[in-house]
N, C-alpha and C positions, 0 to 999 in steps of 0.2 A: 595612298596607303602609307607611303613614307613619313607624311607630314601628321597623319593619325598619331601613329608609333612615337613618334619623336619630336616633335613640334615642329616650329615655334608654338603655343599656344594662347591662346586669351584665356584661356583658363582651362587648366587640367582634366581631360577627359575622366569621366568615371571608371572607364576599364579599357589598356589598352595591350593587355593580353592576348588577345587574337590581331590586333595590328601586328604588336611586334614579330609574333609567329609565321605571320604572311610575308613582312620585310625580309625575316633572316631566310625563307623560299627563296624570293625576289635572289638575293644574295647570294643561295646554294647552290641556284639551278641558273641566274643568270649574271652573274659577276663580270665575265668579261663583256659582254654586251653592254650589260650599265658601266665599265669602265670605261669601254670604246665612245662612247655617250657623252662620256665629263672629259674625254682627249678632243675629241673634236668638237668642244665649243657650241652643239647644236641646243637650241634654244627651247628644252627640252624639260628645264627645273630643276634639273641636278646637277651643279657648278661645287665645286671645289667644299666650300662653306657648307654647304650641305651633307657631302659626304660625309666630313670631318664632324656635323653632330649627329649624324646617323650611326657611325663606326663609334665614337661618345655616346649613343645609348646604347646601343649594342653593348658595350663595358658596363656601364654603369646598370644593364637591363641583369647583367650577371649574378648577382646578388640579392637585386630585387625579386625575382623569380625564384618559389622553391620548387615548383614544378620540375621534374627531370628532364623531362622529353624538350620543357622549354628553354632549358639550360642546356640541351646538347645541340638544339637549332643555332641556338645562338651562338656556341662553341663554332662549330659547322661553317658558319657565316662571316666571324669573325676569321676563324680559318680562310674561308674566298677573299674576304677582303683584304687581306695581306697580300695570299697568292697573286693577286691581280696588281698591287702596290709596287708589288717587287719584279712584277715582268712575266711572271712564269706563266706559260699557255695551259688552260685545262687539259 
């Protein structure tokens, strides 16, 4: 789902409106799980590199979107993803 949303791509999905909707879930409801994930190393597909351009489209998704609801998911998420950056338990 991740890799929908935000690449890398070989070429630019036509619509990735509903990915990115489903990542910032991913992100709302399971942030520290997917953080516990990239602490321990498990061979899992999400390392460090990855995060950092998931958290970059997440930013970069802010603008692109005028939809509301998909600007506050993404508010939301980018919200977990700090939380979790900085230590703090849900």
């Amino acid at each position: 789902m991740f890799k929908l949303a935000f690449g890398p791509w070989e070429s630019s999905p036509a619509s990735t409106h509903y990915a990115v909707r489903v990542a910032c879930l991913w992100y709302i409801y399971a942030a520290d799980k997917l953080w516990a994930k990239l602490q321990s190393e498990e061979q899992t597909g999400l390392n460090r590199e990855a995060w950092g351009r998931h958290k970059q489209g997440l930013s970069d998704s802010q603008v692109r979107w005028r939809n509301q609801t998909t600007k506050k998911l993404i508010e939301n998420a980018l919200g977990e993803i700090k939380r979790v950056e900085d230590g703090k338990m849900a």
